[in-house]
C-alpha positions as a Markdown table, in Angstrom:
| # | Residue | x | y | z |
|---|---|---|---|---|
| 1 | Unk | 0.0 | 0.0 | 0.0 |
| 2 | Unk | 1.2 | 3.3 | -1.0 |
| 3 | Unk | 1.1 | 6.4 | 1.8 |
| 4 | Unk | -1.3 | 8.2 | -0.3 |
| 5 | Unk | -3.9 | 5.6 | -0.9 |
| 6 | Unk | -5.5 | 6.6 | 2.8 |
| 7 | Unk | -5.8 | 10.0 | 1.4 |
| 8 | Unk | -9.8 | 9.2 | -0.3 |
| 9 | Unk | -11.1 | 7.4 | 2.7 |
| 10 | Unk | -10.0 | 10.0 | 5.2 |
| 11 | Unk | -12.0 | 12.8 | 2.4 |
| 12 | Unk | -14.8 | 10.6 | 2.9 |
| 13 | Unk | -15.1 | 10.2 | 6.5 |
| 14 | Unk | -14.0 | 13.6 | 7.8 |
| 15 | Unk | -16.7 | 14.8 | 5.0 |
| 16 | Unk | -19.6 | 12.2 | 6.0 |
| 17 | Unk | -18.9 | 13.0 | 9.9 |
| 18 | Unk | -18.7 | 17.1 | 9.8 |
| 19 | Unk | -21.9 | 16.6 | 7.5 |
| 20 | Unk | -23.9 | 14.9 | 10.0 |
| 21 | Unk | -22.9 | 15.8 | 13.1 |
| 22 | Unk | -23.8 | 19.4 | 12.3 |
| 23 | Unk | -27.1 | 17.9 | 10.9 |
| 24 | Unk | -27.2 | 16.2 | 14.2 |
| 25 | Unk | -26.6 | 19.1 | 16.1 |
| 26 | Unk | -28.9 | 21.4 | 14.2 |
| 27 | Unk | -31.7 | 18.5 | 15.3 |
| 28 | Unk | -31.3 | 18.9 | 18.7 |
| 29 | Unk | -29.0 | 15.6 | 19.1 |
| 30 | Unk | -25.1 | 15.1 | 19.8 |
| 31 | Unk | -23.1 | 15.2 | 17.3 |
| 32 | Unk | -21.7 | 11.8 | 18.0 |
| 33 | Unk | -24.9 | 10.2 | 16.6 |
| 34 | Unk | -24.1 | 11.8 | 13.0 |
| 35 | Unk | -20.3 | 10.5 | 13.1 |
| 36 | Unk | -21.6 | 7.4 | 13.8 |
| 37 | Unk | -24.4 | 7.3 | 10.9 |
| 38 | Unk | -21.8 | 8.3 | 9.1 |
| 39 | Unk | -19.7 | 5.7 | 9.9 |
| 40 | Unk | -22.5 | 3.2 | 9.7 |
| 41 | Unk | -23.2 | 4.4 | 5.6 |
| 42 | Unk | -19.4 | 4.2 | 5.2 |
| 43 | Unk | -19.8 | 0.5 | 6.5 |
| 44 | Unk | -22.3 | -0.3 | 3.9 |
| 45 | Unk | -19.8 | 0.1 | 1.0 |
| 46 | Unk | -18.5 | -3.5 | 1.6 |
| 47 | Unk | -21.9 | -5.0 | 0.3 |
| 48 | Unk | -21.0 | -4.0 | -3.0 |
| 49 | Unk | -19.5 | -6.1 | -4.8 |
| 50 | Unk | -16.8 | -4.0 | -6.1 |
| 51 | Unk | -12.8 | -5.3 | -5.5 |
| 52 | Unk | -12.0 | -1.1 | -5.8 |
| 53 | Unk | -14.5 | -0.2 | -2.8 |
| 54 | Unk | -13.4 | -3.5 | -1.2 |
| 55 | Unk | -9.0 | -2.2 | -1.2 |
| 56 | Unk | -10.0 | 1.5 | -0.8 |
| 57 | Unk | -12.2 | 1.5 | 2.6 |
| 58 | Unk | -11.8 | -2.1 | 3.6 |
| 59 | Unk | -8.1 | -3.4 | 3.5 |
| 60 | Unk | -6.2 | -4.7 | 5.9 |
| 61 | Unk | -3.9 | -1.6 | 5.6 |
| 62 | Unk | -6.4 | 0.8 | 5.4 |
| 63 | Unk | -8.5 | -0.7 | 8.6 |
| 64 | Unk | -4.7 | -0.6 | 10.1 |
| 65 | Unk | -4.0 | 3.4 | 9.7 |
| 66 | Unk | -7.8 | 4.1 | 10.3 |
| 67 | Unk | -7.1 | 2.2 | 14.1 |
| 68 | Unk | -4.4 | 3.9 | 15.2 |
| 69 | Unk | -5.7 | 7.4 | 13.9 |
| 70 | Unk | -9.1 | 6.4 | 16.0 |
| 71 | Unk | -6.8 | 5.7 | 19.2 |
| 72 | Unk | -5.2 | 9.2 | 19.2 |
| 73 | Unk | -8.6 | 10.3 | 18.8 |
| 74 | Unk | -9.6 | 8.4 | 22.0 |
| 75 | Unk | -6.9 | 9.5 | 23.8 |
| 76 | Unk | -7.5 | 13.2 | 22.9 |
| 77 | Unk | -11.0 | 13.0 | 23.8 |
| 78 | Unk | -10.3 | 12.0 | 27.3 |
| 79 | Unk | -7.5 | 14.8 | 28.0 |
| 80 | Unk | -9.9 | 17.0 | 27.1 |
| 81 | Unk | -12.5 | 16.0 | 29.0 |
| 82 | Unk | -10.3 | 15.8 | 32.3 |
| 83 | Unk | -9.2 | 19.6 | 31.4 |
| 84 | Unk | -13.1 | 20.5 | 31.7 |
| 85 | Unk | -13.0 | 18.6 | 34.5 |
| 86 | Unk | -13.1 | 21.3 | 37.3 |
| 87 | Unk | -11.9 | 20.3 | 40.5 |
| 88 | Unk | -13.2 | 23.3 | 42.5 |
| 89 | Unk | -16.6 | 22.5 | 41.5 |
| 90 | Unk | -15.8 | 19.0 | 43.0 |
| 91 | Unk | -14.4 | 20.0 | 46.3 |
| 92 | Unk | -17.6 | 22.4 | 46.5 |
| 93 | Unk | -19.9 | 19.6 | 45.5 |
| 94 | Unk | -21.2 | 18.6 | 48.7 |
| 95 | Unk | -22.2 | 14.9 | 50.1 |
| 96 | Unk | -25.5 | 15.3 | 47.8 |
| 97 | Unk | -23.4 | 15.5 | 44.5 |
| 98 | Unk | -21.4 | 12.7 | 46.3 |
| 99 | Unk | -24.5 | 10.3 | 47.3 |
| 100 | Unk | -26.0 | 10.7 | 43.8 |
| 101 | Unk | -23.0 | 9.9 | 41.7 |
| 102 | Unk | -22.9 | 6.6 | 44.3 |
| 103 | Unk | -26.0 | 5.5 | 43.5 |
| 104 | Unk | -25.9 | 6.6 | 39.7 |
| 105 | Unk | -22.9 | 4.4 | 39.4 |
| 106 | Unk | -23.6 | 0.9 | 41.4 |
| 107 | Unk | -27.3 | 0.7 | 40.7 |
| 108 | Unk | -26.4 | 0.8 | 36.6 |
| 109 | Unk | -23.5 | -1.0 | 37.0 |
| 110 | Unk | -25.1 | -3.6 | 39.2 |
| 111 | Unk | -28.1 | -3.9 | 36.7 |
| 112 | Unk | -25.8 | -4.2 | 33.9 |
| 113 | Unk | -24.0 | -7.1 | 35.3 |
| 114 | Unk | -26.8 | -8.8 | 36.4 |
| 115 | Unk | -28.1 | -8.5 | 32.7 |
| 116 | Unk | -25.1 | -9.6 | 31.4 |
| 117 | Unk | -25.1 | -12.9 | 33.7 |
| 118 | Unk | -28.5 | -13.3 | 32.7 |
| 119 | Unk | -28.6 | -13.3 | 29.3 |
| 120 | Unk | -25.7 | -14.6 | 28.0 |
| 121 | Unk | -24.7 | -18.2 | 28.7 |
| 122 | Unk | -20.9 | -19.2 | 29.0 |
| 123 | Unk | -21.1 | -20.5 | 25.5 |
| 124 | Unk | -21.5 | -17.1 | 24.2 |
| 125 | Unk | -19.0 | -15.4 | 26.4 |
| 126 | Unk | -15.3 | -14.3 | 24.1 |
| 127 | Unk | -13.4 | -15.2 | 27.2 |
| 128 | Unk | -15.6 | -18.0 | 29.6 |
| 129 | Unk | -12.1 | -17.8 | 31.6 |
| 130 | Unk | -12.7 | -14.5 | 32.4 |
| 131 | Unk | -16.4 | -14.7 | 33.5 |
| 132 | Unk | -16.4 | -12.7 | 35.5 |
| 133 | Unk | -14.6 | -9.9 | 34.4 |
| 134 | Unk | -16.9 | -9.8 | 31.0 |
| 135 | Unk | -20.2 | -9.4 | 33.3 |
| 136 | Unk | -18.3 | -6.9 | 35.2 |
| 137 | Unk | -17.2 | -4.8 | 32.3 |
| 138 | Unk | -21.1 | -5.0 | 30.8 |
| 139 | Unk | -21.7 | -3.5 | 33.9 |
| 140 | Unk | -18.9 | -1.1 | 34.2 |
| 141 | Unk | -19.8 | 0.2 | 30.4 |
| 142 | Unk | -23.3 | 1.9 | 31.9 |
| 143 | Unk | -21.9 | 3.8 | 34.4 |
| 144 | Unk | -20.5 | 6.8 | 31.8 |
| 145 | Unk | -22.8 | 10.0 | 32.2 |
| 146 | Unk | -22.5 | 12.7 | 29.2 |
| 147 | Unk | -24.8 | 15.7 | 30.9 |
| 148 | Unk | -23.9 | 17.8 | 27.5 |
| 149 | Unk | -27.4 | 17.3 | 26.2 |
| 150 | Unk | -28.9 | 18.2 | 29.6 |
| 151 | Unk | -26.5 | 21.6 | 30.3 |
| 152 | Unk | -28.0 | 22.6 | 27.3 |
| 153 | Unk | -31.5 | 21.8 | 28.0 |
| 154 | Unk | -31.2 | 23.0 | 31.4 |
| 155 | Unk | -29.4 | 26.6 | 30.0 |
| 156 | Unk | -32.4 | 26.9 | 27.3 |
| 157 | Unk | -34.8 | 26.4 | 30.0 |
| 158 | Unk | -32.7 | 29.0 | 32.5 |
| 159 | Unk | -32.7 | 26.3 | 35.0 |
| 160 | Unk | -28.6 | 25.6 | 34.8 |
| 161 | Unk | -27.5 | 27.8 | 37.7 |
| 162 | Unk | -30.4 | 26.6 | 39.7 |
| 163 | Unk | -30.0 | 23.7 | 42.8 |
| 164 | Unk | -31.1 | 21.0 | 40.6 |
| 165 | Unk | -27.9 | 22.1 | 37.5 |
| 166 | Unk | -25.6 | 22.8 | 40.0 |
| 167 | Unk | -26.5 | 18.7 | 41.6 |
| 168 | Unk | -26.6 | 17.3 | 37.8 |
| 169 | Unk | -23.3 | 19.1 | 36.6 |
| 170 | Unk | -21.2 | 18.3 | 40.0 |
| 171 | Unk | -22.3 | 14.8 | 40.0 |
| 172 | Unk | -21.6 | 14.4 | 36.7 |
| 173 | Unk | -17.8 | 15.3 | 37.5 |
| 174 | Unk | -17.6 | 12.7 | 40.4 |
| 175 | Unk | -19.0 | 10.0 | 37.8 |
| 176 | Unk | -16.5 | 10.7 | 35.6 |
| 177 | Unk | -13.6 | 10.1 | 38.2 |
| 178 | Unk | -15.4 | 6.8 | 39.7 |
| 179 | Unk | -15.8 | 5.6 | 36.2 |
| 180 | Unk | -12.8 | 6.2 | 34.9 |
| 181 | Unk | -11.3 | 4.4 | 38.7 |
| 182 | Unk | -13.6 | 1.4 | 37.6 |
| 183 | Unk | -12.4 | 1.0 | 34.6 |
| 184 | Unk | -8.7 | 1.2 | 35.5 |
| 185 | Unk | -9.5 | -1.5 | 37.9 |
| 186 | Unk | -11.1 | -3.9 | 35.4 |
| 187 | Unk | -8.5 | -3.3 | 32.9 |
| 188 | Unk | -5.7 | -4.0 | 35.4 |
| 189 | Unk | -7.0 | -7.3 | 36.1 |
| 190 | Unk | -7.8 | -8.0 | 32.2 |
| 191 | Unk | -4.0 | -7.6 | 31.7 |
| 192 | Unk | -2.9 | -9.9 | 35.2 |
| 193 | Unk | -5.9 | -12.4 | 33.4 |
| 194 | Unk | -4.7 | -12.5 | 30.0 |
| 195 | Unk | -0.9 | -11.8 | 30.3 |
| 196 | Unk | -1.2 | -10.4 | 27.5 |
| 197 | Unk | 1.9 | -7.6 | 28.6 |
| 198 | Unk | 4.3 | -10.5 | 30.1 |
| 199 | Unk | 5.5 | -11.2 | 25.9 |
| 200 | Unk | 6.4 | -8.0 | 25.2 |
| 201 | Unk | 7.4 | -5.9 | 28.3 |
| 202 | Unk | 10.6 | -5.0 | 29.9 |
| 203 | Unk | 9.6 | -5.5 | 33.2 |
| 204 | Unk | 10.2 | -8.4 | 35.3 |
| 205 | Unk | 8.3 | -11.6 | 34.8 |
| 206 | Unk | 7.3 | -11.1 | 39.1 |
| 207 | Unk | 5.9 | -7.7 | 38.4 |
| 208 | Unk | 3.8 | -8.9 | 35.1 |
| 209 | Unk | 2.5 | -12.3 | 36.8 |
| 210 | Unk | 1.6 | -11.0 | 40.4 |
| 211 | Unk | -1.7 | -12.3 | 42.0 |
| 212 | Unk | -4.9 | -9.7 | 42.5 |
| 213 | Unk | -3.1 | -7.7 | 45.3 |
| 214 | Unk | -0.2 | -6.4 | 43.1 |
| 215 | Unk | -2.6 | -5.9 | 40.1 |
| 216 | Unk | -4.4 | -3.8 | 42.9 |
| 217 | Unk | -0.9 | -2.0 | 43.9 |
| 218 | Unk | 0.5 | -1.3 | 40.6 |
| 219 | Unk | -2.8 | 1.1 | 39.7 |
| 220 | Unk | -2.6 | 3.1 | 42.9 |
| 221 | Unk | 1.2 | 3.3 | 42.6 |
| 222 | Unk | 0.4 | 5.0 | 38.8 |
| 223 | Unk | -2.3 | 7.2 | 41.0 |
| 224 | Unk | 0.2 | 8.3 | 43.0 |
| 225 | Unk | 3.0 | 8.5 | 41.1 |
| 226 | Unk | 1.0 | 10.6 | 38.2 |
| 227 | Unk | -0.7 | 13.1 | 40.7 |
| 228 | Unk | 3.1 | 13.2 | 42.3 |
| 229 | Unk | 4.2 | 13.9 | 39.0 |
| 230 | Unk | 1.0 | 16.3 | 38.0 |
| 231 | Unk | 2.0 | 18.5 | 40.9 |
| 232 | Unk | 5.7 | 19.3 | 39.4 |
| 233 | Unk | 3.9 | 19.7 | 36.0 |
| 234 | Unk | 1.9 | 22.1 | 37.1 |
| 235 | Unk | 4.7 | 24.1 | 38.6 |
| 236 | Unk | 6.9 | 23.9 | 35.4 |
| 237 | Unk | 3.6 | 25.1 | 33.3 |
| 238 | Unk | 2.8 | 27.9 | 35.4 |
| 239 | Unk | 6.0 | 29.3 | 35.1 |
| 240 | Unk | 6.1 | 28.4 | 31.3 |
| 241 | Unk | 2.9 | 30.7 | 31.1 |
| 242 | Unk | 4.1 | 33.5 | 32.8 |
| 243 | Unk | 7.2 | 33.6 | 30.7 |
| 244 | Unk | 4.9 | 32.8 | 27.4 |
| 245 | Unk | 1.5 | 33.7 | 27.5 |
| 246 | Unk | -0.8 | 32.1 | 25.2 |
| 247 | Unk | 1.9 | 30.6 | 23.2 |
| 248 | Unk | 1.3 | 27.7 | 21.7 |
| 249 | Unk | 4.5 | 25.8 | 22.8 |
| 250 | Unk | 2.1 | 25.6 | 26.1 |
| 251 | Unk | -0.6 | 23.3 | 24.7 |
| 252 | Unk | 2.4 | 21.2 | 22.3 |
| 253 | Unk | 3.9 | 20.4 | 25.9 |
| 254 | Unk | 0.8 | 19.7 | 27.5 |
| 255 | Unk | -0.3 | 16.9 | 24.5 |
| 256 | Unk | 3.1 | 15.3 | 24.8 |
| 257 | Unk | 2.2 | 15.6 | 28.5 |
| 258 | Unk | -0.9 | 13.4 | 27.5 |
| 259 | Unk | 0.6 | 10.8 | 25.1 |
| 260 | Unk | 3.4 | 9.8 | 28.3 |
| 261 | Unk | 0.9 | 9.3 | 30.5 |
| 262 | Unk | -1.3 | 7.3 | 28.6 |
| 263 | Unk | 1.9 | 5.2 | 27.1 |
| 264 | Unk | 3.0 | 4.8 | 30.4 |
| 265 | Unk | -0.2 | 3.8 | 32.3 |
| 266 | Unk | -0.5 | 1.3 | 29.4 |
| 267 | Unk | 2.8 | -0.6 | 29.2 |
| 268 | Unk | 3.9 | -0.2 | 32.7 |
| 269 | Unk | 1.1 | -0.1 | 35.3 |
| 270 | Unk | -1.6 | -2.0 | 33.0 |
| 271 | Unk | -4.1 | 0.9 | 33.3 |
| 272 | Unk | -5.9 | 1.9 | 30.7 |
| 273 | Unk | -4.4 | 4.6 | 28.2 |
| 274 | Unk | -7.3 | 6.4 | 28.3 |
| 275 | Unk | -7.3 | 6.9 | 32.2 |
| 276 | Unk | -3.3 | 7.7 | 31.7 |
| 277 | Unk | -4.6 | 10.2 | 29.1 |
| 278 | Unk | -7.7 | 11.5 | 31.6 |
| 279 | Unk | -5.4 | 12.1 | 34.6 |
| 280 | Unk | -2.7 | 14.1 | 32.4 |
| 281 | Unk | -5.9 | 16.5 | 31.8 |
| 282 | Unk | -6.8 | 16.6 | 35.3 |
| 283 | Unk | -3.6 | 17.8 | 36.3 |
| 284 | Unk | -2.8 | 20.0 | 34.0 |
| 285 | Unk | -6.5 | 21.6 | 33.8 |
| 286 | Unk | -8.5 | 23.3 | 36.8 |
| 287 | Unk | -6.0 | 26.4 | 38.4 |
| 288 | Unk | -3.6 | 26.8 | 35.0 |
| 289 | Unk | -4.3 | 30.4 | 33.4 |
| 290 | Unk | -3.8 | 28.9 | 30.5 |
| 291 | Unk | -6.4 | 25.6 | 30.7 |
| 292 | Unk | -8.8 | 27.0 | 28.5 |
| 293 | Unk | -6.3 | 27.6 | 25.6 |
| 294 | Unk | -5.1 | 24.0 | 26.2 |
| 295 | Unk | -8.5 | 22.6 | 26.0 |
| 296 | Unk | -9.0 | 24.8 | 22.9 |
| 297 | Unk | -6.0 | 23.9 | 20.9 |
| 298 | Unk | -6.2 | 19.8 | 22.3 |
| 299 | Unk | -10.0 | 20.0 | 20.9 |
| 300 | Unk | -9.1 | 21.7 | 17.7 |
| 301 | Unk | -6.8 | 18.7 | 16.8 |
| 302 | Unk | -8.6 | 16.1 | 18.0 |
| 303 | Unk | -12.3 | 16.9 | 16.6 |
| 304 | Unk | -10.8 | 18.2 | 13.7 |
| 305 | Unk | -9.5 | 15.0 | 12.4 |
| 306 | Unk | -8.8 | 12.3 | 14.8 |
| 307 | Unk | -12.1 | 11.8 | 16.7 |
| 308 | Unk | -14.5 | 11.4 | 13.9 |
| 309 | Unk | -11.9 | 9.5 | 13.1 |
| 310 | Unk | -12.9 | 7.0 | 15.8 |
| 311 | Unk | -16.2 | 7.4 | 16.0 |
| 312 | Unk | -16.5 | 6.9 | 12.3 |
| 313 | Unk | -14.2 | 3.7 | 12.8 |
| 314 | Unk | -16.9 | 2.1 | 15.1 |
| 315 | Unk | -19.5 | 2.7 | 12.0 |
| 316 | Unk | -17.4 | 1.1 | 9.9 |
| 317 | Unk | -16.4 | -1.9 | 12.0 |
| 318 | Unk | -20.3 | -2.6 | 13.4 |
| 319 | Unk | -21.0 | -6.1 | 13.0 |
| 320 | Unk | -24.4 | -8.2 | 12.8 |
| 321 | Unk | -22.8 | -11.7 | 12.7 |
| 322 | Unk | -23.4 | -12.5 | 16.1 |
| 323 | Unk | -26.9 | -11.2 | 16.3 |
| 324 | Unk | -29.6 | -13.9 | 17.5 |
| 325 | Unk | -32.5 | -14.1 | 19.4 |
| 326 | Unk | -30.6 | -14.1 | 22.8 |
| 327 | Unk | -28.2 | -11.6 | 22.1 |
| 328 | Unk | -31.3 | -9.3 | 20.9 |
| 329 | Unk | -33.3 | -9.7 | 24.0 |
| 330 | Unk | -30.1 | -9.6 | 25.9 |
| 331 | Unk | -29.8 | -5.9 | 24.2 |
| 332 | Unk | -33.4 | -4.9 | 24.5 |
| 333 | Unk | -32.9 | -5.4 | 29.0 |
| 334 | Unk | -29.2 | -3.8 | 28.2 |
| 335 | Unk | -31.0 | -0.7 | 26.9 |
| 336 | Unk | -33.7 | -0.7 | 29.6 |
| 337 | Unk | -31.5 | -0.8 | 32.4 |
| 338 | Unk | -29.4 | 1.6 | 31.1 |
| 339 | Unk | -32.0 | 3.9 | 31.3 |
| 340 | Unk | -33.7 | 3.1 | 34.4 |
| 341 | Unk | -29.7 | 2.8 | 36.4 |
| 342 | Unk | -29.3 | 6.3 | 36.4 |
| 343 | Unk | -33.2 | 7.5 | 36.1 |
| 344 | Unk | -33.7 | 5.3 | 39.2 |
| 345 | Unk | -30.5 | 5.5 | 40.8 |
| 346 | Unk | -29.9 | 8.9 | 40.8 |
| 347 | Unk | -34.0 | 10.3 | 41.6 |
| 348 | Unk | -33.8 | 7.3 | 44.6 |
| 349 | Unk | -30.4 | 9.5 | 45.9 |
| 350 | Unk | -31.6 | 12.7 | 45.2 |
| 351 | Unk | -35.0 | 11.5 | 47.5 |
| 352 | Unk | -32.6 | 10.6 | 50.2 |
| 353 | Unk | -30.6 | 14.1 | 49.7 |
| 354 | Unk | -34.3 | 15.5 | 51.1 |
| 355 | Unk | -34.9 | 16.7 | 47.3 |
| 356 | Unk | -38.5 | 17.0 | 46.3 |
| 357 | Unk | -39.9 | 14.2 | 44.0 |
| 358 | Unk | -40.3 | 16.5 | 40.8 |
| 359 | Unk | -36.7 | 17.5 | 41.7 |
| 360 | Unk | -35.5 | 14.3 | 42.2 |
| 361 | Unk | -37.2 | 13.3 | 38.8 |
| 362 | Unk | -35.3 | 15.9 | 37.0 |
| 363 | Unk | -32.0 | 15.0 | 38.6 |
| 364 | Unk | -32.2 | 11.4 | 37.1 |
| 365 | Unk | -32.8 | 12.6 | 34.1 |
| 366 | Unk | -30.0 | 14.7 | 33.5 |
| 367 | Unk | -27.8 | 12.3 | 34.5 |
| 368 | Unk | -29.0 | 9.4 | 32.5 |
| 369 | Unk | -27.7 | 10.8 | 28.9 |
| 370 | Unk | -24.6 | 9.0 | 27.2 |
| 371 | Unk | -22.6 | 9.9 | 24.5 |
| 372 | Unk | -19.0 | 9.5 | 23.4 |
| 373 | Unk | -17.7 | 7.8 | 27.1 |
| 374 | Unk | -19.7 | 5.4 | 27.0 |
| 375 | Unk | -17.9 | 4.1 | 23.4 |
| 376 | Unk | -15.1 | 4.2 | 24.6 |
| 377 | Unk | -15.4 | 2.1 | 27.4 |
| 378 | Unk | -17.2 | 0.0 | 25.1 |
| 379 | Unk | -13.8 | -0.3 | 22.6 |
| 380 | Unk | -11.6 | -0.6 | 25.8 |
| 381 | Unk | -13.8 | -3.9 | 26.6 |
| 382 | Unk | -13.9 | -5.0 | 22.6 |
| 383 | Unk | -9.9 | -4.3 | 22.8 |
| 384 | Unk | -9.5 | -6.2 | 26.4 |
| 385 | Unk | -11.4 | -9.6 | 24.6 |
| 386 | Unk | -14.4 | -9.6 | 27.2 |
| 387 | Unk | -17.2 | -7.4 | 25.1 |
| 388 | Unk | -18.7 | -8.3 | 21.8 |
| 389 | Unk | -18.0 | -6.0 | 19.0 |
| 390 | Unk | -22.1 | -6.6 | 18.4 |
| 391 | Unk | -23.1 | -5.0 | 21.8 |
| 392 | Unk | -22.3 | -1.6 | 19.5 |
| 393 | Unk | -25.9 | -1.1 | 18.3 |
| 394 | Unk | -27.3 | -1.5 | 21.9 |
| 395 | Unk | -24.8 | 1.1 | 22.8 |
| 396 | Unk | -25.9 | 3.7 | 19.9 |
| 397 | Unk | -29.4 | 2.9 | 21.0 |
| 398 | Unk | -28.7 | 3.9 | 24.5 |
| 399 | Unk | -27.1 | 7.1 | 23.3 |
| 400 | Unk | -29.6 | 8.1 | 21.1 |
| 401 | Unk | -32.6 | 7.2 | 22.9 |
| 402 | Unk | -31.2 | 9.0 | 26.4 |
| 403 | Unk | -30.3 | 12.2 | 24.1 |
| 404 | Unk | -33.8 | 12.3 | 23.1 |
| 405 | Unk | -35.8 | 11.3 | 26.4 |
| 406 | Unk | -33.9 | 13.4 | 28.8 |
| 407 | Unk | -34.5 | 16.9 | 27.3 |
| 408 | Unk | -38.2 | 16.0 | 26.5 |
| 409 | Unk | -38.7 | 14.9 | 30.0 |
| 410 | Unk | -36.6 | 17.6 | 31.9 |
| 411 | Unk | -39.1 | 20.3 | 29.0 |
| 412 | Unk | -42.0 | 18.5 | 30.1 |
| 413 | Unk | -40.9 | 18.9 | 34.1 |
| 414 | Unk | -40.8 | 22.6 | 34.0 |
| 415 | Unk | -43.4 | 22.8 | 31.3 |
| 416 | Unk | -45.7 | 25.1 | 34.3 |
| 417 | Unk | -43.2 | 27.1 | 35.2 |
| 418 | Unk | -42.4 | 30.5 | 33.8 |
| 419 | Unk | -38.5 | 30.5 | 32.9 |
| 420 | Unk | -36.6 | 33.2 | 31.0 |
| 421 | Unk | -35.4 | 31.8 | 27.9 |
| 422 | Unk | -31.7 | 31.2 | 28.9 |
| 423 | Unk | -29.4 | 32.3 | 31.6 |
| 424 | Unk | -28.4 | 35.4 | 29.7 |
| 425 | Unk | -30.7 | 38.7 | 31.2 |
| 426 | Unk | -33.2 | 40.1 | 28.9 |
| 427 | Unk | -30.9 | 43.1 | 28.5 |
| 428 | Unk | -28.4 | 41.3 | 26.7 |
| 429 | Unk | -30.2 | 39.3 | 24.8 |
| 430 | Unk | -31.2 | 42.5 | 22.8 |
């Protein structure tokens, strides 16, 4: 394969996946839904029967290049997300934020396990040695919360700066951390499971085939070690931005910053790239001056090319094969308690926080919407060998269906009371 044969399919799908996710958008939906469509169409061209389609989309090179543009893309999205994370907003949360983003992770977790271990049989499992693990990663997959679609819901509705946006958007920041800590777990013990790092590592074979307690060790060594290491970063930036002010060496450092920390969670400590890349954001975001230039030049490269990239790559890669009757009605409860995990989880906390029940209504709702987190700890499960690459569609489902439910319902909850158009006074809105 020649370097600029990738040159027409990257055309296509940065074309397809701008083109819909703005039509997306425009509809009221996340733009992740019209990468994916676009993906999906994209997938369609191998059922013609054409050997040019076939080289040009479908190769073995091709699906090679398109992989690891689609990781860089994953690993982008999750520095920027933990540079929006705010950790001020965390400390000030309070134990109601806390108590909700408990029950809005275990309850859909929990559900999501139990549906796992329900409806699909040993037989059916990719790795029956790792049980477990596989109903524990269904589970994990359902605890990502997106509130995107409900901030801007809640900031049409002028109800974002009220007790109920303030809950949603805190909590929302505590899931992320939790789920992101769950996930490092479960990948930790995927890698002590499979060995799959003892063939090719430079560490020693008693570091790579430790029991459960070392697995358990090595990811809050990498905590501490990259928080250790976050604090010295910080110092070093700070200075860098007095000296250079929004210069764009800042934000080149801080994505090299990224790509260490996700290589070296990886290889070394068997956590997940994508919590190594998540972490390098969180302590590089929050008090820097400069955070919201970083976040701005990080997303310009990453949504520019490589995440549709990625998201496209899942609509190109969906696969039917596997569907049957069990594995549909396994999908149809996988959706279901999706929904119901957070909507249930989270209004049952918010009850217990002394919320209202119209409150507490509103409050699951927001924080039942999923969008490009949930795929990627979908791939991370595909990529570990415990999730079937046909559980896709059940996830796309539960990202479009949330995105649509939760701003109808949280419209239909204020629908009696009078609320200004937006946050923004009358006054400027002239």
């Amino acid at each position: 394969m020649q370097p600029y044969e990738i040159l027409i399919p990257l055309a296509l799908i940065l074309f397809l996946t701008k083109s819909l996710g703005l039509g997306a958008h425009k509809i009221g939906l996340p733009a992740v839904i019209g990468m994916l469509v676009a993906g999906v169409l994209i997938g369609l061209l191998k059922y013609i029967p054409n050997e040019t389609f076939q080289y040009m989309f479908f190769s073995e090179d091709i699906q090679t290049w398109l992989s690891v543009f689609a990781k860089i893309g994953v690993v982008l999205i999750m520095f920027s997300t933990g540079l929006g994370t705010d950790l001020k907003q965390l400390k000030a949360a309070g134990k109601p934020s806390i108590i909700i983003t408990a029950f809005g992770v275990i309850v859909p977790m929990a559900l999501g396990t139990l549906t796992a271990w329900a409806f699909l049989p040993e037989a059916s499992l990719l790795s029956p040695e790792n049980e477990l693990l596989t109903y524990l990663f269904y589970g994990a997959i359902l605890t990502a919360t997106s509130v995107s679609v409900t901030v801007a819901t809640l900031k049409e509705l002028g109800k974002l700066n009220t007790k109920v946006g303030t809950s949603i958007v805190a909590a929302a920041v505590i899931d992320d951390i939790i789920g992101i800590v769950i996930l490092s777990v479960l990948t930790g013990f995927t890698s002590m499971e499979s060995g799959a790092q003892a063939s090719n590592s430079f560490l020693p074979d008693w570091w790579e085939n430790a029991e459960w307690w070392l697995v358990c060790l090595k990811i809050i060594a990498f905590f501490v070690l990259a928080i250790a290491l976050g604090i010295l970063l910080r110092k070093a930036f700070n200075r860098m931005e007095q000296k250079y002010p929004h210069n764009r060496r800042v934000p080149i450092l801080a994505i090299c910053a990224c790509f260490v920390y996700a290589y070296v969670a990886e290889k070394i400590f068997g956590v997940a790239d994508i919590t190594g890349a998540y972490v390098a954001g969180l302590v590089l975001g929050g008090t820097l001056q400069e955070t919201p230039y970083v976040e701005c030049k990080a997303d310009i490269l990453g949504y520019m090319f490589f995440s549709p990239i990625f998201f496209a790559n899942i609509g190109i890669n969906l696969d039917f094969s596997g569907f049957n009757a069990g594995f549909l009605l396994f999908g149809f409860f996988y959706i279901l308690v999706a929904i119901i995990g957070k909507l249930g989880g989270c209004g049952v906390a918010s009850l217990l926080c002394r919320y209202n029940r119209k409150d507490s209504f509103r409050i699951g709702c927001g924080m039942m919407v999923r969008a490009e987190v949930v795929l990627i700890c979908t791939q991370k499960g595909i990529d570990a060998g415990l999730v079937d690459p046909t559980v896709y569609p059940f996830v796309f489902m539960i990202i479009l269906i949330t995105s649509i439910l939760a701003p109808i319902l949280l419209k239909a909850s204020y629908k009696s009371e009078e609320t200004p158009l937006s946050d923004t006074p009358v006054s400027e809105q002239v």
